[in-house]
N, C-alpha and C positions, 0 to 999 in steps of 0.2 A: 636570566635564562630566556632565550627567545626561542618558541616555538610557532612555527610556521608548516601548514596545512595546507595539502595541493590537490586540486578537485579537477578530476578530467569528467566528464558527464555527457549526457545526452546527444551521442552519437553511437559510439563502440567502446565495449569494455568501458563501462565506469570502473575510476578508481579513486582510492585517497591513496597520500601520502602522508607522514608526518616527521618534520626535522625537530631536533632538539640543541640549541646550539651549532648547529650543520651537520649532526651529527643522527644518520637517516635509523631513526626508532620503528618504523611499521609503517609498510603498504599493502595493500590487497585490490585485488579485485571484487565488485559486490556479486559478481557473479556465483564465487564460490560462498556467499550466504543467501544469495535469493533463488541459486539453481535453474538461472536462467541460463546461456551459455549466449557471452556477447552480450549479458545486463547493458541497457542503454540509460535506466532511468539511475536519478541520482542517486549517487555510491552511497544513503542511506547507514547501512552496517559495516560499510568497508571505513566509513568514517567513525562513527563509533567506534569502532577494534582500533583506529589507530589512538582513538583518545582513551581509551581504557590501558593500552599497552604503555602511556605515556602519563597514566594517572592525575590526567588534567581535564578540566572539563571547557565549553565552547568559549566561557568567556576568559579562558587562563591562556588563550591563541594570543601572538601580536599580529599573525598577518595568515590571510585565508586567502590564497592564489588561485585563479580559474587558467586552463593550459591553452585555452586562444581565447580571441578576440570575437564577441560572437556580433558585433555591428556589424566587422570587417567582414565574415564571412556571410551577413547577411547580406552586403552592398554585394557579392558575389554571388548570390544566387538571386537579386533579382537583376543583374546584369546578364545574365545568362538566359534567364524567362525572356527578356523583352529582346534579347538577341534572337531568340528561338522561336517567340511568337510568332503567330498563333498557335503553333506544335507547344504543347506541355502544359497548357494552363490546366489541366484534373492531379496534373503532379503537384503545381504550384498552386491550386487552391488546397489542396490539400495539406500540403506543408504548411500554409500562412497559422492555421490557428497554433499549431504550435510555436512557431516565433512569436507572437504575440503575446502569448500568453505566459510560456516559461521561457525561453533564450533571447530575447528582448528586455525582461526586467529579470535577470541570473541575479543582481546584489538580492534584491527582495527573496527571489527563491531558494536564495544560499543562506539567507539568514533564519528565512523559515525552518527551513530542514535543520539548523544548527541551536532551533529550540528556542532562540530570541536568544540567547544569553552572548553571541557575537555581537560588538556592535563596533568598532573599529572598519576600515575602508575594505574593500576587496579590489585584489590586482588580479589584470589581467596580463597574462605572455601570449604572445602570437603562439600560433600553433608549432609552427618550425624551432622558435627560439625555445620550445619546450622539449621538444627533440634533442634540439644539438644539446642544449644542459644540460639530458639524461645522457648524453653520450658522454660526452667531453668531464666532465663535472665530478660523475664516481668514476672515472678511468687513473691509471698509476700514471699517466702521460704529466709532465709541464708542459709541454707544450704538442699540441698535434692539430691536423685538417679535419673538418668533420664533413661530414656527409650524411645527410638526410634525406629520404624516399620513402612514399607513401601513395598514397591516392590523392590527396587532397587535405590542406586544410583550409586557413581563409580562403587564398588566393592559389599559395603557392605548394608544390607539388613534389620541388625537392628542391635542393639547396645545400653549397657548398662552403664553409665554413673557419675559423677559424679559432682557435682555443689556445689561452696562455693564460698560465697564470691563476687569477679570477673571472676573465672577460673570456665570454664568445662573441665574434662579431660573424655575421652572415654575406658571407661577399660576392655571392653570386646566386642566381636564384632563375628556378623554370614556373612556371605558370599554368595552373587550369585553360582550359579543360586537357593541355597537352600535359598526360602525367604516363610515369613507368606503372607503379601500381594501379592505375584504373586500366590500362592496357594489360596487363598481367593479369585482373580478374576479370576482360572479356571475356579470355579462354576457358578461364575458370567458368564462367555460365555456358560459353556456348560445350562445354563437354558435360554442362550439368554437376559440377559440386557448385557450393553455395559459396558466394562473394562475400569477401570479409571474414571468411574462416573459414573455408576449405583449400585454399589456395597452394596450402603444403602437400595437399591431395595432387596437385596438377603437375607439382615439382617432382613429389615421389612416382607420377607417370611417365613422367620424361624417359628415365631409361630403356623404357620399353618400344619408346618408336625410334626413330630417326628424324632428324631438323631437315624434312621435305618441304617444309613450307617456309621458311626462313629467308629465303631469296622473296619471296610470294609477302611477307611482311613487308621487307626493305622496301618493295619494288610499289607496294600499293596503300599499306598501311600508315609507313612511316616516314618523316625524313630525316635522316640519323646525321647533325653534326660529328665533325673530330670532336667538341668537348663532350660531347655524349648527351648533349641537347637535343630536341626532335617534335618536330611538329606531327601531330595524329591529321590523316584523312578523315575527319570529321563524318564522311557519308557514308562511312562505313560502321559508325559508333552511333547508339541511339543515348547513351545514360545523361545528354543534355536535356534532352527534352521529351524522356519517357523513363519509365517503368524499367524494362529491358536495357541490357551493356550492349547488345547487339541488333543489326535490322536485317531486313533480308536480302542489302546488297553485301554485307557479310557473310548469311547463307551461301547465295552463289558464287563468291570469292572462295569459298572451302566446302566445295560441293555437297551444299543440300544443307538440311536443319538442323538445330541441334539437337545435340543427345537427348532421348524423354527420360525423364525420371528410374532411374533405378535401372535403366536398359541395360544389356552388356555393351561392356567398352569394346571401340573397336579399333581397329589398326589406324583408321583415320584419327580418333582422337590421339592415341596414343604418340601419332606422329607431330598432331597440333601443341602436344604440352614439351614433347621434345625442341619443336620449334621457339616456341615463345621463350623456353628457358632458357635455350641459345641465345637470342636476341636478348634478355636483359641481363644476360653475363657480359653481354658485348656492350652494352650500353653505361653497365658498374664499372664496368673498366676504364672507360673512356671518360667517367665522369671522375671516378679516381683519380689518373692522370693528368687532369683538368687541374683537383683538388694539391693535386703536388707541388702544379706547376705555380697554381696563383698564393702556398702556401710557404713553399718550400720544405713545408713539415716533415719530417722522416716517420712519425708514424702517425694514423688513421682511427678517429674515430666513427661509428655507425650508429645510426638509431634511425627510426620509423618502419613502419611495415614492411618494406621490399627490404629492410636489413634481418630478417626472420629468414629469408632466400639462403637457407645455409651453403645449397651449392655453390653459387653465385660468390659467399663470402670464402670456404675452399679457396674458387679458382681467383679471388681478388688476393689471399695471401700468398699462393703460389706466385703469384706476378714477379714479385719482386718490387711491385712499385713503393712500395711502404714496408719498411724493418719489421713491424710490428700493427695490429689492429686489436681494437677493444671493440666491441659489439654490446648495447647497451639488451641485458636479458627481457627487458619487457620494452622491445620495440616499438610496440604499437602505442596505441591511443592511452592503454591503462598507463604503461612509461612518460604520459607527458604530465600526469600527475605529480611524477618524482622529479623528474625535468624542471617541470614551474616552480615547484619550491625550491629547489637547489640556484634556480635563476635568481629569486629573491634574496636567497642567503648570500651568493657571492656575489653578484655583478649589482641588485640594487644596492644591496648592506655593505658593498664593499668588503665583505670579509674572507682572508685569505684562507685559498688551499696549500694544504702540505701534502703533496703526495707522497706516499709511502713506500713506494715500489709497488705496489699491489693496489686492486682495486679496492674502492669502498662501498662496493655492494654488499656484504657480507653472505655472498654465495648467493644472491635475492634471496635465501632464507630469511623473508621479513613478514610473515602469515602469523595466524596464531596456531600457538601449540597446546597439546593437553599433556598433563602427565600424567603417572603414575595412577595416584588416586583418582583425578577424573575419569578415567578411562575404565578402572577399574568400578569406582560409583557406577558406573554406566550399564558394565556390565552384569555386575552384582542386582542392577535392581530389575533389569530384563530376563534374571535370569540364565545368563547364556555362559555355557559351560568352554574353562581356557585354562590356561597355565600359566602360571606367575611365578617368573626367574632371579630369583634374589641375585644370581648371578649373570653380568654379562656374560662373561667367558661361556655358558653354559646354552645362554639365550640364544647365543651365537651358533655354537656348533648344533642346536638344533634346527636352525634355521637354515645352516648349510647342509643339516642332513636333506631335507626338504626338497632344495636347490639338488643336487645331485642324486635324488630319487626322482627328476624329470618331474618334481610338482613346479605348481604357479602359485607365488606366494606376494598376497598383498602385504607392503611395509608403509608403515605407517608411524614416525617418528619426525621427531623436534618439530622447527615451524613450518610454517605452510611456505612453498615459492611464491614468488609473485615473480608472475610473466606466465607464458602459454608451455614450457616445457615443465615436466617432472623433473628435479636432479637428484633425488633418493628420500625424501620427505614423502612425498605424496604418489611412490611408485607402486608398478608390479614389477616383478623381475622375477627371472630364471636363466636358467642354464642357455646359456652361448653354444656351448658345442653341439646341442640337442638338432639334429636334421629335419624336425617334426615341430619342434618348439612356435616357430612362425606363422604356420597355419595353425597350429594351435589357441595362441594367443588369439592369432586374429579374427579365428571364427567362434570359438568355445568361448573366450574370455571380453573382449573388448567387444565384439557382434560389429564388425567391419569389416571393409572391400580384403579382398582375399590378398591384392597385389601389394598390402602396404607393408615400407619395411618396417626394420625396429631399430633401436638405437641401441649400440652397446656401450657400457661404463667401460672404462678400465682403468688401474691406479696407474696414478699419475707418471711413478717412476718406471712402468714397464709401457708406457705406449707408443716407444718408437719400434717396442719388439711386435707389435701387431699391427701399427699404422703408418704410413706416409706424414706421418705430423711430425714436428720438434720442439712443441709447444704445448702451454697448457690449454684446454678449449672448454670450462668448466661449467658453461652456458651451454653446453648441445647445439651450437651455431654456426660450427665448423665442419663439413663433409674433409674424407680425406680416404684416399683409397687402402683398402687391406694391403701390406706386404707383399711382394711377389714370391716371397719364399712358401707364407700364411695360403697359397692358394692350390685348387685341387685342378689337376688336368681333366678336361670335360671330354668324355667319350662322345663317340659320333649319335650314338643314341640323345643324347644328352644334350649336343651342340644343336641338332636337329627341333627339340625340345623350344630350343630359344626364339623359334620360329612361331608356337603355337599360338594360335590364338586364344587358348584359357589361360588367360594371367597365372592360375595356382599352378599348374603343369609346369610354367617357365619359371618359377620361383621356386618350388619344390623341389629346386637341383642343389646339389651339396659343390661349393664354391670354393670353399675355404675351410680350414679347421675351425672357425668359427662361423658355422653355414648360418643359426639363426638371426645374425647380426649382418650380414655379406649381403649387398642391394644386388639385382644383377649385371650393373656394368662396374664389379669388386670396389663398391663404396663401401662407405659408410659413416652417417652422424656420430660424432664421436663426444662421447662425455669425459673427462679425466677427472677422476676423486681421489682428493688429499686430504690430510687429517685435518688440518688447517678447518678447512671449510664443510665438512662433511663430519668427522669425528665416527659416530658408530657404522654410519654405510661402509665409507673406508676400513672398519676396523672388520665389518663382514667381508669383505672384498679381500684382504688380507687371509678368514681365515675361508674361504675359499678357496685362493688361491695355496694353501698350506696342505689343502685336502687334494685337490685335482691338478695343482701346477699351473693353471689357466687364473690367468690375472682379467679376464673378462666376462660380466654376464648381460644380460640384456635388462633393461630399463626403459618402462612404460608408463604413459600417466596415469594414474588410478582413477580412471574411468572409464565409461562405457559409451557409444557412439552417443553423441548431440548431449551428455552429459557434463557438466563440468567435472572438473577434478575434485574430488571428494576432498572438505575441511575439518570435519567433524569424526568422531569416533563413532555414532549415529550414521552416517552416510559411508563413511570408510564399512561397518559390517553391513549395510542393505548391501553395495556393491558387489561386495564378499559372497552374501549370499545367493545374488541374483544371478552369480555368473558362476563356472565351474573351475574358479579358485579353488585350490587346493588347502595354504592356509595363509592364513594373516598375525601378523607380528605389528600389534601397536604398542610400543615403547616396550615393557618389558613382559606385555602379557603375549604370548601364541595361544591361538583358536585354530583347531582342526574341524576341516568342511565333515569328515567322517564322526565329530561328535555334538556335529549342529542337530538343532531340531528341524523335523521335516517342514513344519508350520510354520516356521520364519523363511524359512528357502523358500514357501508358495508366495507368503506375504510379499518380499523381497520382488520376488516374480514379476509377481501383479501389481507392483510399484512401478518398476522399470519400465514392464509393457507398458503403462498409461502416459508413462515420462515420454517416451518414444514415440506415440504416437498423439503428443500434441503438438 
């Protein structure tokens, strides 16, 4: 038995991995145990869970992989300081004692953390080759292109690919400081969401302006190869050698400063996120057909951060340029966790994959779960008053009574995801046809921006009757526009509406027969659930659709702004309480908010508020 453990750390999203045989047993993020959001410090408990889930302990590992290289990306940042000198040395003093200290001797700190009972070598993967193996690696492909995009890892910034067999090889590559993702989250600072996870913020903006400034990128910003290569105007970008993504010959390129804090959005940003999105659709594309061309591959894999761009990945399958694409569900930095080890198992260990036609992510349902009795232990010893369904069939239909009484019901079943979407594990959900459901959620329940959409499930076999798809999309990483049959004619009142400058106003128009889920240029994130991979979601989604005829409801992460997504049965009812959830279904117990006590909804409260504001 060979097991192999993959540690992404000390930048964004730590995570573990753990393979058994290659065969992927538990990852997570430590985020959702230390309730940081974007935990940087090492994945501690996310490591733990995968060795408790595998019932082995630090020293039954044969190999403990780290997902880059961190000498290499230390040669890269102080290449950059002494480029940039004198500009940055308070950044780079500051930075130095941590290389020093922990990312300059990682074997030492990996062994500490692993309790001294690892003593075997530690490998390191480049950052990128930990990308394409989480791409390439769990996909149904033998053979495919890969494509990698992010900000940055040692060097390189993305990278074109290729995958057969057991081998990826990297065959083309762009370079810091010229990257798509650190250009993607300029915008993202100068409109004021946060870099490195809010950037989905900037995406779900888009619809609301127009790509005015998109000639105004080309023209000063960038310079865009045919392969979709591109050199950044550097004097226009500060994150070399500052603090700040932007300076203020960026201000005066987009008249005036950025957004303050919390300020209303306005037409200008609006128009700046519609820009930027334009531009790295333009840019996917072009690196895609690159990838084609040096591949020949007929289908595409994806991973790293700009592959989280679900529009982007939308309009790259529409293309036509690739049959087919797999998008690895935890893109980011936590996915190179899985990546490294999967790197190990096949391309160092030489050992073959057998694709199955299907992926081998196992839905990223790869978190921990509670069951029955825990959940129930839990609630029993707090006291807190639920219902306990000996029967699914019964669990069910009261869960859809819920749903079609226009409540908001937290569900909370099997194992936790790993990646940044909810896929029915760790959601809220309600009713789709609800016209009101959106502002709802967004302000009553989750406490965020008024303008953001939501994502709707729908089973698998009915989502060509609601969507522009022809395909499974079971990651939430495909946009695809509602049906034109699915859509409501907008009255002049209404059309006029789309003009306004209060985001809620132009969102609170009913679009479609399913308005909750309908973005307003007739998108939408689209999730498909099959029994396969989902089992009881699917089986509610069924009898939903048995009650109402509507094969659609909405699905949201089970938490609240700046909070991670709730792991625990403990943090799933604080949530529950804090927010005006209506009820929650952890595996097979239901909790109604109308038979909570008042004094855990203050508690709850006065949780959250402190969460939030630190």
């Amino acid at each position: 038995m060979t097991a192999i453990l993959g540690i992404s750390a000390f930048y964004h999203d730590s995570a573990a991995a753990l393979l058994i045989e290659g065969e992927i047993i538990a990852a997570a993020q430590e985020e959702r145990f230390s309730r940081r959001k974007h935990e940087e410090r090492f994945p501690s408990a996310a490591v733990q869970y995968c060795l408790d889930a595998a019932a082995i302990r630090p020293e039954g590992l044969d190999y403990v992989v780290f997902y880059e290289k961190p000498l290499l990306k230390f040669d890269r940042l102080l290449e950059t300081y002494l480029a940039y000198a004198p500009a940055g040395l308070n950044q780079f003093l500051e930075a130095m004692p941590v290389w020093l200290k922990i990312k300059l001797r990682l074997p030492g700190v990996i062994r500490k953390a692993l309790g001294g009972g690892y003593r075997r070598g530690i490998v390191f993967t480049g950052h990128h080759e930990s990308h394409a193996a989480s791409a390439f690696f769990p996909s149904p492909y033998d053979e495919a292109a890969i494509l990698t995009m992010d900000g940055v890892g040692e060097w390189h910034t993305a990278t074109i690919g290729h995958g057969a067999g057991n081998r990826v090889e990297l065959l083309k590559a762009m370079n810091f400081p010229h990257s798509l993702g650190l250009l993607y989250s300029a915008f993202t600072y100068f409109c004021w969401f946060k870099v490195n996870s809010a950037e989905y913020k900037l995406m779900g903006l888009a619809p609301y302006g127009e790509p005015k400034y998109a000639g105004l990128i080309y023209d000063k910003l960038i310079d865009l190869k045919e392969d979709g290569s591109f050199r950044m105007d550097m004097g226009y970008i500060n994150y070399c050698q500052g603090w700040t993504m932007t300076n203020r010959r960026f201000e005066r390129l987009f008249g005036g400063p950025p957004r303050r804090p919390e300020a209303l959005l306005t037409q200008r940003e609006m128009d700046m996120a519609a820009s930027i999105q334009v531009v790295t659709e333009e840019i996917v594309l072009r690196m895609a057909h690159t990838a084609h061309d040096l591949t020949g591959a007929r289908k595409l894999c994806l991973s790293g951060g700009v592959a989280l761009n679900c529009v982007a990945n939308g309009k790259l399958l529409r293309s036509g340029i690739f049959d087919d694409i797999w998008i690895q569900p935890a893109s980011g930095d936590a996915g190179g966790a899985l990546g490294a080890a999967l790197f190990v198992h096949h391309q160092l260990l030489e050992n073959k994959r057998r694709p199955a036609g299907t992926d081998m992510q196992k839905g990223s349902l790869l978190g921990p779960s509670f069951d029955n009795s825990a959940i129930r232990a839990f609630l029993d010893a707090q006291r807190i008053p639920y219902s306990f369904f000996e029967s699914e069939e019964d669990l069910l239909r009261a869960t859809v009574d819920a749903i079609v009484a226009q409540k908001v019901v937290g569900w909370f079943q099997n194992r936790m995801e790993f990646g940044p979407r909810a896929l029915g594990s760790r959601s809220i959900i309600g009713d789709a046809r609800s016209e009101t459901m959106q502002s709802t959620m967004n302000l009553r329940i989750k406490h965020r921006e008024s303008f953001r959409p939501f994502a709707p499930c729908v089973l698998i076999e009915d989502v060509k009757d609601y969507f522009e798809l022809d395909q499974e999309s079971p990651y939430m990483l495909l946009v695809a526009d509602v049906r034109k049959e699915r859509r409501c004619a907008l009255t002049e009142e209404q059309k006029a509406l789309q003009r306004n400058p209060d985001l809620q106003k132009r969102m609170n128009v009913k679009r479609s027969d399913i308005p909750a889920v309908t973005h307003v240029d007739m998108s939408a994130r689209v999730q498909t659930v099959d029994e396969r991979r989902h089992g009881r979601f699917w089986r509610l989604m069924r009898e939903f659709k048995r009650r109402t005829g509507c094969s659609v409801i909405i699905n949201t992460s089970f938490n609240i702004r700046g909070e991670p997504i709730v792991c625990s049965p403990a943090e799933a009812y604080r949530c529950f309480m804090a927010t005006e959830m209506d009820a929650l279904v952890m595996e097979s117990c239901l909790l109604l908010k109308s038979e909570q006590r008042k004094q855990d909804e203050k508690a709850s409260r006065e949780h959250i508020a402190n969460f939030q504001s630190d």
